[in-house]
C-alpha positions as CSV (number, residue, x, y, z in Angstrom):
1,X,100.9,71.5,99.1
2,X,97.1,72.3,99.7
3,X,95.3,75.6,98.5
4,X,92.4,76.5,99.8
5,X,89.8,79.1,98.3
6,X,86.2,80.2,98.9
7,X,83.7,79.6,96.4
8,X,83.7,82.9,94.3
9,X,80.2,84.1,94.6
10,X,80.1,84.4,90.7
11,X,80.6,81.1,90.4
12,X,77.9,79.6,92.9
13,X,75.1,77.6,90.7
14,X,78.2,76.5,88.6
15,X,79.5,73.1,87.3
16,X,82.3,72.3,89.1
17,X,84.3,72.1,86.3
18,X,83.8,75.3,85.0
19,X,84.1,77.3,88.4
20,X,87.4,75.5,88.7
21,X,88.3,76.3,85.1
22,X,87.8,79.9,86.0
23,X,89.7,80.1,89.2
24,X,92.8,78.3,88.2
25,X,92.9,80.6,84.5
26,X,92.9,76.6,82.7
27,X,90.7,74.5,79.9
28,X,87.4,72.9,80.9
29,X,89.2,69.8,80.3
30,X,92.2,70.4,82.0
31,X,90.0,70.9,85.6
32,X,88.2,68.0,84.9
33,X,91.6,66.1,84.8
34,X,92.2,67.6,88.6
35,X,88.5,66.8,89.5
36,X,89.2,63.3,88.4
37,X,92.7,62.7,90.1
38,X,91.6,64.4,93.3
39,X,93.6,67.1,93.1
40,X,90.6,70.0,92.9
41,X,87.7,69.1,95.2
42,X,84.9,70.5,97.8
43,X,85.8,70.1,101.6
44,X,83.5,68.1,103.6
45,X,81.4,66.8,100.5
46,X,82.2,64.4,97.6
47,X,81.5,66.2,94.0
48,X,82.2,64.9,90.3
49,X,82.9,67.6,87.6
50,X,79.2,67.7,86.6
51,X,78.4,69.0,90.4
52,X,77.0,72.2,91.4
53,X,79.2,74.3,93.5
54,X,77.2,75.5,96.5
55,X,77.1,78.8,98.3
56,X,79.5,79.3,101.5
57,X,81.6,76.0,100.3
58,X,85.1,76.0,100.2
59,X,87.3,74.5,97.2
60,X,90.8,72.2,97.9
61,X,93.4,72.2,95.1
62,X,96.8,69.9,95.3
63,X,98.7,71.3,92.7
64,X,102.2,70.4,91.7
65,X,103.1,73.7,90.7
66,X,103.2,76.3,93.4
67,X,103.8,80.0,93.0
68,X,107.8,80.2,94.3
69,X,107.9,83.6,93.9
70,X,106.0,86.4,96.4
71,X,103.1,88.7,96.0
72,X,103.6,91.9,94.3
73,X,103.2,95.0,96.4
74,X,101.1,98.4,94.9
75,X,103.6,100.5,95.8
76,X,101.4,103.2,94.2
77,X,98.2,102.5,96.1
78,X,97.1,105.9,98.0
79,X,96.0,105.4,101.4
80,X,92.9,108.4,101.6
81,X,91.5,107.9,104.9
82,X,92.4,105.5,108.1
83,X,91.8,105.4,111.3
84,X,91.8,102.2,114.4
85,X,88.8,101.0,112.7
86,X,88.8,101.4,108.5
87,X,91.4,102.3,106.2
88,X,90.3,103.4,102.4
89,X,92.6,102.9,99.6
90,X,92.7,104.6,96.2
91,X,93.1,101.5,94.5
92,X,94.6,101.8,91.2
93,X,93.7,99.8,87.8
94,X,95.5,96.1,87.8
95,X,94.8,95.5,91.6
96,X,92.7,93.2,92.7
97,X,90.9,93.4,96.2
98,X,92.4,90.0,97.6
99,X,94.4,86.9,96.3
100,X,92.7,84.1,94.7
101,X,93.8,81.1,92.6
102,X,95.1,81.8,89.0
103,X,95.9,85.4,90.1
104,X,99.5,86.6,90.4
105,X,99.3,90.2,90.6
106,X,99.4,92.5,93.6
107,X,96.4,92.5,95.6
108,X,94.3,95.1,97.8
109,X,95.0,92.8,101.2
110,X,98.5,91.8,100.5
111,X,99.9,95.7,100.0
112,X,98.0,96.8,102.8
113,X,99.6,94.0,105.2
114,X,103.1,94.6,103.6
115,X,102.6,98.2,105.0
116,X,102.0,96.8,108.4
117,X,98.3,97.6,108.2
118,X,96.7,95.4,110.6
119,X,93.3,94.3,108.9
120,X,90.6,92.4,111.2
121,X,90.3,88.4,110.8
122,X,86.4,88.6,110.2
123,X,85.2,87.4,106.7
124,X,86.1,84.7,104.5
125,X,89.5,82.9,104.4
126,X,91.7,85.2,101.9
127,X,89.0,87.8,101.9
128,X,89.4,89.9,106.0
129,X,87.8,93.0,106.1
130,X,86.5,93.4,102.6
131,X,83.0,94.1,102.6
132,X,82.9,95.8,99.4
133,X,85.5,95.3,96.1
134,X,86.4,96.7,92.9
135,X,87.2,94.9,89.8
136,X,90.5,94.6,88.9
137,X,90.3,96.6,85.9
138,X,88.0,99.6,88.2
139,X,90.3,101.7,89.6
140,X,88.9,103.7,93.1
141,X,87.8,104.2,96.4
142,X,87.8,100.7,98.5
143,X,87.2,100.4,102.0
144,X,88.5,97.7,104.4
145,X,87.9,97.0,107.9
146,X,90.6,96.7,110.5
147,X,88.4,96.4,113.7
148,X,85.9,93.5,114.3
149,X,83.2,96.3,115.6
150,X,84.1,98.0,112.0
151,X,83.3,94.7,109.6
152,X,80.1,93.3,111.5
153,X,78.5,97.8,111.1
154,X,80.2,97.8,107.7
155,X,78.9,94.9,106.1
156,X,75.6,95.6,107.4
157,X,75.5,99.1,106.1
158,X,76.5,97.6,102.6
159,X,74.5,94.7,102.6
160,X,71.5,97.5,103.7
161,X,72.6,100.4,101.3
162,X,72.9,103.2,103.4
163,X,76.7,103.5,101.9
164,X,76.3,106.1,99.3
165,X,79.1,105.1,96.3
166,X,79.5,107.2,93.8
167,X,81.5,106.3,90.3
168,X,81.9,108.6,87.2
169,X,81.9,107.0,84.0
170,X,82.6,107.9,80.3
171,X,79.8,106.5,77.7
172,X,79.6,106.6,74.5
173,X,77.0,109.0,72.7
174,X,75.1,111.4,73.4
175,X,72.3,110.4,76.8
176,X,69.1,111.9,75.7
177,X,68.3,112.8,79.2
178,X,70.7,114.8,82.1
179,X,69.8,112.4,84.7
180,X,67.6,109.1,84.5
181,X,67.5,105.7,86.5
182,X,68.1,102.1,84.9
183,X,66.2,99.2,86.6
184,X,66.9,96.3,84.6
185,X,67.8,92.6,86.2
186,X,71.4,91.2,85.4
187,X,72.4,87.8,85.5
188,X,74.5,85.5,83.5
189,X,75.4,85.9,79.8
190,X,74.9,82.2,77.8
191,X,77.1,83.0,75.7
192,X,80.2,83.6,78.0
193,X,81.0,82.9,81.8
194,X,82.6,86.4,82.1
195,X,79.9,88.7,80.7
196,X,76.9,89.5,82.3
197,X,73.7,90.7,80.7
198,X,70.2,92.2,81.2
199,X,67.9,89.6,82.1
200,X,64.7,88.4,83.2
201,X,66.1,85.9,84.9
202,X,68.7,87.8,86.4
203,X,68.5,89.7,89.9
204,X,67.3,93.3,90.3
205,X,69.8,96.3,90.3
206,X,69.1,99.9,89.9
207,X,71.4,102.1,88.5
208,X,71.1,106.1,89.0
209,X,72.9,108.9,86.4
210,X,73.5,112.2,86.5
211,X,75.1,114.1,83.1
212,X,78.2,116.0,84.3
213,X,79.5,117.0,80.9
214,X,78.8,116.3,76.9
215,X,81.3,115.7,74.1
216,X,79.0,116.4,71.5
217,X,77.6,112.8,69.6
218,X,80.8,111.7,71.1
219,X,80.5,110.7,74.7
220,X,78.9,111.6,77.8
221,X,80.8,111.8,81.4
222,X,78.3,110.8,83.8
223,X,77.9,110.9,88.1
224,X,76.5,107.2,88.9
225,X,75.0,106.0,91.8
226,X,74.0,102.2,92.4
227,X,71.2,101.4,94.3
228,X,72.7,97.5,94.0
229,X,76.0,96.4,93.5
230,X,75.8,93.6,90.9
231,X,78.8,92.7,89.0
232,X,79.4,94.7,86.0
233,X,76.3,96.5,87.1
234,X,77.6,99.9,85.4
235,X,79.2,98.4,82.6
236,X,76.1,96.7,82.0
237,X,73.2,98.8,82.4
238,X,74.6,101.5,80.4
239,X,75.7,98.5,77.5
240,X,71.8,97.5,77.8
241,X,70.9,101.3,76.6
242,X,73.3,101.4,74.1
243,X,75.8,103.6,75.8
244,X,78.9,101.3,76.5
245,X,81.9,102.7,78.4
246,X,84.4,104.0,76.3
247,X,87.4,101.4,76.4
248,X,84.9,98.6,77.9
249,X,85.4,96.2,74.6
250,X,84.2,93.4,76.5
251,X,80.1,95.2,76.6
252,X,80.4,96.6,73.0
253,X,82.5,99.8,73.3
254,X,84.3,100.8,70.0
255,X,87.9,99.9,69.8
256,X,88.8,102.9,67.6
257,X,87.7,105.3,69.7
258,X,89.8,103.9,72.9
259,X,92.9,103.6,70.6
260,X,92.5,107.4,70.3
261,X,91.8,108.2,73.9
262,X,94.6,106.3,74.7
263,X,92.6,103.9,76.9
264,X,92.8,100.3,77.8
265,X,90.2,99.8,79.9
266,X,87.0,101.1,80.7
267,X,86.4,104.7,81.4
268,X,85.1,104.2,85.1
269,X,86.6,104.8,88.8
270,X,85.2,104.9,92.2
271,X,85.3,108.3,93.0
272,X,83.2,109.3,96.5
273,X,82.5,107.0,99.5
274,X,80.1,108.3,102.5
275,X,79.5,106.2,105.1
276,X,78.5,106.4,108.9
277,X,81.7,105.5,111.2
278,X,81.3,102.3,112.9
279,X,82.3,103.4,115.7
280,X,81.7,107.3,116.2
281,X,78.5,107.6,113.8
282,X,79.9,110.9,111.8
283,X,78.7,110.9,108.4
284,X,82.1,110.5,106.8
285,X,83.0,111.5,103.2
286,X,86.2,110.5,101.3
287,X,87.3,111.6,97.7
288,X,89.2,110.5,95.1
289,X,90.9,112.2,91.9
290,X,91.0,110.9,88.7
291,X,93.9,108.9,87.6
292,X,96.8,109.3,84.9
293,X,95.1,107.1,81.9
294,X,91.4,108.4,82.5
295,X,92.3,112.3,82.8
296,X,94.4,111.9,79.8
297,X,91.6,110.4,77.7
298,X,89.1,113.4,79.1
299,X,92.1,116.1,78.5
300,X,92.0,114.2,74.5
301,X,87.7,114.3,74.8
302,X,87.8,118.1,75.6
303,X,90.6,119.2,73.0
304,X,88.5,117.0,70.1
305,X,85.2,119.3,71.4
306,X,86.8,122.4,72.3
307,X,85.3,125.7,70.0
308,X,88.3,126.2,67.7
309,X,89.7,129.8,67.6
310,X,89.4,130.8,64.2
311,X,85.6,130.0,64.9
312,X,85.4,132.4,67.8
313,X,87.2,135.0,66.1
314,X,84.8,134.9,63.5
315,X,81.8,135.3,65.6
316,X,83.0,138.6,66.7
317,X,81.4,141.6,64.9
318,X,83.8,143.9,62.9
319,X,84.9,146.5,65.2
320,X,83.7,144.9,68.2
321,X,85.5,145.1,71.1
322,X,86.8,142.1,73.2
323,X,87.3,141.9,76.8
324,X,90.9,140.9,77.8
């Protein structure tokens, strides 16, 4: 049975026997086997393993083993805001925003349909509605469009940055500054096909901060704003300044301190969307709250920073008096 699936766009400029590697989860050699037999391949154009997958193209596989089982559904996933023409989830940590090869987890698209959302059949084949997603490991605010009218306005309005997304993030240390912007380029790390690094090479994103609240040396919790939506923009830029997300051990966060926050994955979720309906114009605002594993490892940030009692006591002068 065929499969098909867009090119990822982080795979576009790729060998083709890498980007299949990465989209069916197997060894470099093990795709070139498929490319070889015929069994992965580009529609409409003939391409060896040493190709270079191209922008817009979609990717063929015949594979003998076929998931037999069906999509998991996040039963969990909040619903904050719907209406005829978008619906915004609160998606949680282990989602991903739509199916693609390799993955077998629950997905953004699938739960929603499962819930008899009807979603629009604009955009890419296995991608409808999405004009904006989350990683799975980001948990968040993610809007998707059930109207036509609302995914040709939507993706403009992304693709032109007039939707204002707003993340908070924990980093490690101590920020020098309360609020600051990070304009750095991000492309492609050499030494991995996941990772993504500051770069000359790499396109422009601009990242904004704002300090919310300071644990000391510790760690910072931080209101972010992207000017650019790159991938690992966040975890990046702040990585680049030596200020890693705590739990991100993939951009150089320390695994000691996640163990004792109790995290296992990075500090970082979605947590405002504003946007101008499609259809009425309103300036519409939705929120999110922090979830379980990320307010646990702030409650555990606070407690280790918290002014001890015995310390308080002992600032008071003898025979003071105290309000109650």
């Amino acid at each position: 049975m065929s499969r098909l699936a867009p090119a990822p766009d982080a795979l576009v400029g790729r060998r083709f026997d890498v980007a299949v590697s990465k989209m069916l989860g197997v060894s470099r050699s093990k795709a070139a086997d498929l490319i070889d037999t015929g069994q992965a391949r580009v529609l409409d154009r003939s391409i060896n393993k040493s190709g270079i997958l191209q922008a817009g193209e979609t990717v063929e596989f015949d594979l003998a083993e076929e998931r037999d089982t069906p999509e998991p559904i996040a039963t969990d996933m909040a619903v904050v805001y719907e209406d005829d023409d978008v619906v915004v989830v609160d998606k949680p940590v282990g989602v991903a925003a739509h199916a693609s090869v390799g993955w077998t987890g629950p997905t953004v698209l699938g739960s929603l349909r499962d819930r008899g959302v009807h979603i629009t059949s604009y955009g890419a084949a296995g991608r409808e509605g999405i004009v904006s997603r989350l990683d799975v490991g980001t948990s968040g605010l993610m809007l998707v469009c059930k109207s036509d009218l609302a995914y040709v306005e939507m993706r403009r309005q992304f693709a032109e940055h007039e939707v204002v997304k707003t993340y908070h993030a924990l980093v490690q240390g101590s920020l020098k500054q309360d609020k600051a912007t990070i304009e750095a380029p991000i492309g492609r790390a050499k030494v991995s096909d996941f990772r993504f690094c500051v770069t000359p090479a790499g396109k422009p994103a601009v990242t904004h901060w704002d300090v919310m609240e300071r644990f000391g040396s510790e760690a910072t919790l931080v209101s972010v704003n992207l000017e650019t939506g790159r991938t690992h923009q966040i975890r990046v830029h702040f990585s680049s300044i030596g200020h890693p997300l705590a739990g991100d051990h993939m951009y150089g966060a320390n695994p000691v301190l996640a163990a004792e926050l109790g995290l296992e994955r990075q500090w970082l979720h979605a947590m405002q969307l504003e946007f101008r309906h499609p259809r009425t114009h309103v300036w519409t605002t939705v929120t999110s709250n922090y979830p379980a594993d990320l307010e646990h490892a702030l409650d555990v940030m606070r407690k280790r920073h918290a002014e001890p009692a015995e310390a308080t006591a002992a600032s008071v002068p003898s025979g003071a008096a105290v309000a109650a």
